[in-house]
C-alpha positions, -999 to 999 in steps of 0.1 A, spaced: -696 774 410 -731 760 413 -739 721 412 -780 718 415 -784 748 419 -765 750 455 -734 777 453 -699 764 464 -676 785 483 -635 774 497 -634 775 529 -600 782 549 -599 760 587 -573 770 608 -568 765 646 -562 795 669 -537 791 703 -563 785 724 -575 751 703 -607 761 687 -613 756 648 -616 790 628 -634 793 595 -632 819 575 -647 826 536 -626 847 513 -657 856 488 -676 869 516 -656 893 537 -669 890 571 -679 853 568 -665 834 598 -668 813 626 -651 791 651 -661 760 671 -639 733 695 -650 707 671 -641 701 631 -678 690 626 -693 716 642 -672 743 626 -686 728 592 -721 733 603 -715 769 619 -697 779 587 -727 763 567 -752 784 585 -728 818 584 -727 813 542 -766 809 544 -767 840 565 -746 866 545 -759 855 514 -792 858 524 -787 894 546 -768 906 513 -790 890 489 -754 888 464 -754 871 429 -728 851 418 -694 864 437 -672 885 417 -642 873 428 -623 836 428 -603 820 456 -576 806 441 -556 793 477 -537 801 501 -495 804 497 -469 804 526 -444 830 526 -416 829 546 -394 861 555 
């Protein structure tokens, strides 16, 4: 979706074994990052979207994340 002309994009945050914050961006497959902080990973993950949009120069994305669902097995 686009408010002012600025893209949105969901974001999944998880936390690996070792402690540090993982981000990750369905819509753009390779779009991810990790930090030891929450608000850091936010502004790494800010700057990765800006990157692969603007090494890929994409329109609007083709797909939509609709969430996450746990599975259990």
């Amino acid at each position: 979706m686009r408010k002012n002309g600025k893209r949105e994009f969901s974001v999944i945050l998880e936390r690996d074994e070792e402690g540090y914050y993982v981000a990750s961006v369905p819509e753009l497959p390779g779009c991810h990052t990790q930090a030891r902080s929450l608000d850091r990973l936010i502004a790494r993950i800010s700057e990765a979207i800006e990157l692969c949009l603007e090494a890929e120069h994409r329109g609007p994305a083709k797909s939509q994340f609709i969430g996450v669902q746990r599975i259990v097995v």
